[in-house]
Backbone as CSV, one residue per row, in Angstrom:
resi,resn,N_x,N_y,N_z,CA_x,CA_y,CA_z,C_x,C_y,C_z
1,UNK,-9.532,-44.523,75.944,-10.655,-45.418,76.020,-10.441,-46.685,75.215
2,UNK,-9.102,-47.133,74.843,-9.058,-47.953,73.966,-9.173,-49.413,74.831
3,UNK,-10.141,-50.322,74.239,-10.116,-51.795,74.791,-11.850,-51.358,75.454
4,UNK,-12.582,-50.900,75.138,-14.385,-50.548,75.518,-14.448,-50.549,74.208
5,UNK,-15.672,-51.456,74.060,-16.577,-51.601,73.041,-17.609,-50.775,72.464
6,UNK,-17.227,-50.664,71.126,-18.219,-49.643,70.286,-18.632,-50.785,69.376
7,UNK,-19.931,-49.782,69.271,-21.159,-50.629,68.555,-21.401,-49.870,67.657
8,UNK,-20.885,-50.229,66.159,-21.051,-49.636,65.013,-22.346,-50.065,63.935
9,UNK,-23.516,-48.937,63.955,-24.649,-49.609,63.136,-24.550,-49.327,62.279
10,UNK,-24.954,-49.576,61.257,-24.950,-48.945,59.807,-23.782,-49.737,59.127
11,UNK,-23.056,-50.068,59.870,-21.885,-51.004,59.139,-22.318,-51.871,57.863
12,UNK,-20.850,-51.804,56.713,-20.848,-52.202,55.603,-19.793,-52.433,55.067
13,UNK,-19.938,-53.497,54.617,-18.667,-54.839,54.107,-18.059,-54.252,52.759
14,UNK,-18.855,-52.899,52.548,-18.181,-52.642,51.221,-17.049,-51.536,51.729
15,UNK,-15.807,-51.721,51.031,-14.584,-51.035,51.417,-14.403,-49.419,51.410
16,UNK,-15.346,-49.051,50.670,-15.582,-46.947,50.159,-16.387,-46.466,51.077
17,UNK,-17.197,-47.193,51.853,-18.172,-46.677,53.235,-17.367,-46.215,54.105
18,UNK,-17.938,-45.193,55.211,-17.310,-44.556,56.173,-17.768,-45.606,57.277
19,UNK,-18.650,-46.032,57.249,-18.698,-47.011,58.223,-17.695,-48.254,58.517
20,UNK,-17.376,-48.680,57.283,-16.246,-50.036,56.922,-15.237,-49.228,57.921
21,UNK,-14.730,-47.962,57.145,-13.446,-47.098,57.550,-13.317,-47.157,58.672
22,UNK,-14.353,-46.821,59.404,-14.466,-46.781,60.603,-14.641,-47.610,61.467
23,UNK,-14.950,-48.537,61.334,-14.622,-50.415,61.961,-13.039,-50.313,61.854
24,UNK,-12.331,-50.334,60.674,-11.199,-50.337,60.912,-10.363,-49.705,61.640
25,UNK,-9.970,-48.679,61.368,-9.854,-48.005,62.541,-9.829,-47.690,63.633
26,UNK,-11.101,-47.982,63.833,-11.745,-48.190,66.025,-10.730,-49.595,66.020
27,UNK,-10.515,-50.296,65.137,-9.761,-51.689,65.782,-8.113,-51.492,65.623
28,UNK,-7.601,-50.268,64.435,-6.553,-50.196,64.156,-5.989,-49.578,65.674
29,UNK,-7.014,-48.792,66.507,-6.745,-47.789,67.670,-6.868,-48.458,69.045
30,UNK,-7.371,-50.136,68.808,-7.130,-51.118,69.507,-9.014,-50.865,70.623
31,UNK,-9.617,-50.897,69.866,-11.182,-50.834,70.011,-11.937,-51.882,69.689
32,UNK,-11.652,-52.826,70.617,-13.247,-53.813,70.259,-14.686,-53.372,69.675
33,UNK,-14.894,-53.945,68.232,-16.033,-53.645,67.762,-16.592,-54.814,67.712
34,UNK,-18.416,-54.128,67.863,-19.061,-55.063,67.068,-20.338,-54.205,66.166
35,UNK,-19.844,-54.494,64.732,-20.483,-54.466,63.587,-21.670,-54.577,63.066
36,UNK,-22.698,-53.638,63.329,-23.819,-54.432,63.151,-24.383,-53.737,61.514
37,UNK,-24.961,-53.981,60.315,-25.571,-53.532,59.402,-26.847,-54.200,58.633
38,UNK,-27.031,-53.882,57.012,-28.323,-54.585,57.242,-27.988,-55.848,56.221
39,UNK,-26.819,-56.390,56.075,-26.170,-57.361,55.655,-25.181,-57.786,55.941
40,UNK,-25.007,-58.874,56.516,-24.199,-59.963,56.547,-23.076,-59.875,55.507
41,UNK,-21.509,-59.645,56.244,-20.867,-59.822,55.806,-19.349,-59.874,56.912
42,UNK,-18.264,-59.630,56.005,-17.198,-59.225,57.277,-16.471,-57.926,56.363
43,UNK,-15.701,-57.344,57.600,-14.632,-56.095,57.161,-13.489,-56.760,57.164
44,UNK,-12.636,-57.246,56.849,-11.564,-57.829,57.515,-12.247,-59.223,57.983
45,UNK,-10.906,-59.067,59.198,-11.712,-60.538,59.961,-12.829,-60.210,60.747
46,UNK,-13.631,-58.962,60.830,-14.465,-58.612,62.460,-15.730,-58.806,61.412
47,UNK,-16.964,-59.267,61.751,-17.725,-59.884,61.179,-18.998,-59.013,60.873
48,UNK,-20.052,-58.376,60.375,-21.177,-57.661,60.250,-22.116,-58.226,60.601
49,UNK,-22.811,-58.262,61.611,-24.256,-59.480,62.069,-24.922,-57.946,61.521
50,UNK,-26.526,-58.973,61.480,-27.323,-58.295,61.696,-28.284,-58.248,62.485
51,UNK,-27.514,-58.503,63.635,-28.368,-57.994,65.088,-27.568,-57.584,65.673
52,UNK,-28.056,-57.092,67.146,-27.239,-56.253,67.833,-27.141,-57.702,69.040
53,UNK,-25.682,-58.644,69.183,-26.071,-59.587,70.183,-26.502,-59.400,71.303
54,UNK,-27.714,-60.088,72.052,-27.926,-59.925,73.417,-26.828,-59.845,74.340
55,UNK,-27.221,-59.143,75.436,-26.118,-59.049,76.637,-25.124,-58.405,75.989
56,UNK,-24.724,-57.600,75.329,-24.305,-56.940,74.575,-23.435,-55.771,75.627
57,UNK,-22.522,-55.436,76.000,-22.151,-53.932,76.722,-20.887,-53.225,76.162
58,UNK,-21.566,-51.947,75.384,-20.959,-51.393,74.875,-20.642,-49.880,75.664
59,UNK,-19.589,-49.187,75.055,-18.663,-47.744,75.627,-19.863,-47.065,74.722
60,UNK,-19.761,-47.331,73.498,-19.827,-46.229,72.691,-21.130,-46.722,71.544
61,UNK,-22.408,-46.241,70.919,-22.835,-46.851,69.472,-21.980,-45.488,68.880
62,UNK,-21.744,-45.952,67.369,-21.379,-44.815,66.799,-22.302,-45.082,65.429
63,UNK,-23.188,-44.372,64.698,-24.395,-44.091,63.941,-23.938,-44.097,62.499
64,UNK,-24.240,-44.810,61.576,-23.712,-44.315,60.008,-25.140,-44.741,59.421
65,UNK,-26.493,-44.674,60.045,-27.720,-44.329,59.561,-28.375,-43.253,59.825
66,UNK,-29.054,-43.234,58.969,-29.939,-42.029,58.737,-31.489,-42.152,59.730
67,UNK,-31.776,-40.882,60.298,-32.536,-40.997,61.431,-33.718,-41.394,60.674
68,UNK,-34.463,-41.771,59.843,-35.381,-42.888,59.320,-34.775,-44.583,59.580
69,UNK,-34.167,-44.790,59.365,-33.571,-45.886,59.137,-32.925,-46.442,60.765
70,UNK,-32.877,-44.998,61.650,-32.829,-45.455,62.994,-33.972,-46.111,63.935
71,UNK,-34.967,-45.745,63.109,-36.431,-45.518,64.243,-36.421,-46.993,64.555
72,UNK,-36.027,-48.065,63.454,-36.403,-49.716,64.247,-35.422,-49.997,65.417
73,UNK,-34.273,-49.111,65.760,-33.574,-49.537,66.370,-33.406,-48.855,67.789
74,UNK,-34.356,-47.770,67.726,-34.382,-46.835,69.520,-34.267,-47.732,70.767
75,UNK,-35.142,-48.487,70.432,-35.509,-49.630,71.818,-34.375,-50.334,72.155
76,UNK,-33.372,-50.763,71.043,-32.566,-51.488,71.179,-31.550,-50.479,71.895
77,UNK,-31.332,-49.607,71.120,-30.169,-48.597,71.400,-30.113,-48.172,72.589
78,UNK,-31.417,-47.822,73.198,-31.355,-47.198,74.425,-31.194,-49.072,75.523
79,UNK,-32.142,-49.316,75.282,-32.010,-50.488,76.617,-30.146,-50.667,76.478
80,UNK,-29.242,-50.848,75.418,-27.881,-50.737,75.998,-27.446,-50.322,77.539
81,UNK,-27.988,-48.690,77.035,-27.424,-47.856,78.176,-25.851,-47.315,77.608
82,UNK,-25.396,-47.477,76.762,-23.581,-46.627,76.419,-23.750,-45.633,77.116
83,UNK,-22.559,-45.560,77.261,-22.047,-43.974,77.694,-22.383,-42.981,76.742
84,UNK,-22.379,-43.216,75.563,-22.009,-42.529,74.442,-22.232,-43.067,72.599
85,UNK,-23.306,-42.113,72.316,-23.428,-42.029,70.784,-23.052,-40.804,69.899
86,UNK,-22.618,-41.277,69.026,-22.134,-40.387,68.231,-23.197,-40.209,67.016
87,UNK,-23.448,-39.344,67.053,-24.116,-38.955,65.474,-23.167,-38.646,64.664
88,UNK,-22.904,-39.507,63.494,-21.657,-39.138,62.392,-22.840,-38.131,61.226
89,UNK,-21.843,-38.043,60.623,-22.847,-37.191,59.985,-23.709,-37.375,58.573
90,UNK,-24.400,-36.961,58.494,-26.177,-38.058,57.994,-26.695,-38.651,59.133
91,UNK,-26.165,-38.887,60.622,-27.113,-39.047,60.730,-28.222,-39.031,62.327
92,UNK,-27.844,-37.431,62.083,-28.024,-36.484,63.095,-29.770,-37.057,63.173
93,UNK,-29.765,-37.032,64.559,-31.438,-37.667,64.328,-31.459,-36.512,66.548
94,UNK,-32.464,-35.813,66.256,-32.964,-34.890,67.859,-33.612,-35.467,68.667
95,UNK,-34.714,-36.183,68.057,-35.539,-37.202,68.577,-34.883,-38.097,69.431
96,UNK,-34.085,-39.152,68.697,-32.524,-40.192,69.198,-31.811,-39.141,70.392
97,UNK,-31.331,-38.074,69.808,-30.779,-37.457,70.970,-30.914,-36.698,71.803
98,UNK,-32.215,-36.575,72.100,-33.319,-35.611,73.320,-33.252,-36.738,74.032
99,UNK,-33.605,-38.374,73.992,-33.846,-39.475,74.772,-32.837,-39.915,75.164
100,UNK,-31.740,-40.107,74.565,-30.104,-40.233,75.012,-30.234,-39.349,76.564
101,UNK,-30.058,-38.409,76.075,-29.511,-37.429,76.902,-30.177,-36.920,78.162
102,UNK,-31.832,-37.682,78.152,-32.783,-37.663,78.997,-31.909,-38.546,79.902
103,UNK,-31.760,-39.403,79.388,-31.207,-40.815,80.063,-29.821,-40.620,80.507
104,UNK,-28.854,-39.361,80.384,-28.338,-39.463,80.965,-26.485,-39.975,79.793
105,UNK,-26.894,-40.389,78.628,-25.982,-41.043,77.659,-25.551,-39.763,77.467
106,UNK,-24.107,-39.184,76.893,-23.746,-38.159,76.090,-23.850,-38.535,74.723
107,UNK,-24.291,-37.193,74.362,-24.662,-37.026,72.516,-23.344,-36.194,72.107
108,UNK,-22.430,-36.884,70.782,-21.542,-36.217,70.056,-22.537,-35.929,68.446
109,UNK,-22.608,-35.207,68.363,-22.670,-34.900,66.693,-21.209,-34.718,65.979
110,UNK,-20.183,-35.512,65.859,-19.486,-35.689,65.126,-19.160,-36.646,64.005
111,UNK,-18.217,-36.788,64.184,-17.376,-37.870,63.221,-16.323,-39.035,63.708
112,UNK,-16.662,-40.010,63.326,-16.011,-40.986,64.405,-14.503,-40.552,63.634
113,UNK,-14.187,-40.702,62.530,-12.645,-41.028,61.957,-12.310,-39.408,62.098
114,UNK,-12.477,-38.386,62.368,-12.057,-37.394,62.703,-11.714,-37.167,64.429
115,UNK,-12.774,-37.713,65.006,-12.274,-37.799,66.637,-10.865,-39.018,66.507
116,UNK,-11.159,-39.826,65.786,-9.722,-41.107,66.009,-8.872,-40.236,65.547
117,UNK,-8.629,-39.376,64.216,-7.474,-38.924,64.037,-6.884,-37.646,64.873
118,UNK,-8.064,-36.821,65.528,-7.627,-36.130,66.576,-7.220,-36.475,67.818
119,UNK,-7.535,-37.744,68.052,-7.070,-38.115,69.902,-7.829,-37.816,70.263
120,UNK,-9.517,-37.395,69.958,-10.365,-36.848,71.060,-11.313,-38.023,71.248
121,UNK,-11.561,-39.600,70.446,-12.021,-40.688,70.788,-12.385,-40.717,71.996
């Protein structure tokens, strides 16, 4: 699946986050990201907005918030349409993924940097 866009929320410019890690990565594995968190910054050169840009079409969101901290973002998440969200872990949310899956999106409860290092991305 490499070269489909994942949409990483929770993203953070600070280097010890699993989210940072994981921007890197999805790009080290040749994965267009886009970065979204709740500050402005960059990982590298790939940049952290804090919005999700319009017209936006992504493969994948992959989650490094906590299902409180998701609730402003359902509307957004779903009108996407991805194929595919990942719940990393913290931030397993049922609610998020009863409506996914209504719709038709597949739900992973995993780990993004454990699927990259397995090949199962």
């Amino acid at each position: 699946m490499a070269g489909l866009t994942t949409l990483v929320l929770g993203a953070s410019a600070r280097p010890d986050r699993y989210s940072n890690i994981a921007v890197r990565r999805l790009l080290s594995h040749g994965h267009p990201v886009v970065a979204v968190g709740a500050r402005a910054g960059h990982i590298g050169d790939e940049p952290v907005r804090t919005d999700i840009p319009d017209g936006l079409r992504c493969h994948t969101v992959t989650l490094y918030l906590n299902a409180h901290n998701q609730q402003v973002w359902y509307d957004r998440l779903l009108a996407l349409a991805p194929q595919r969200i990942i719940f990393n872990p913290g931030a397993e949310n049922r609610r998020l993924a009863d409506e996914a899956r209504r719709r038709g999106i597949e739900v992973v409860e995993g780990c993004t940097l454990v699927m990259l290092a397995a090949g199962t991305y």
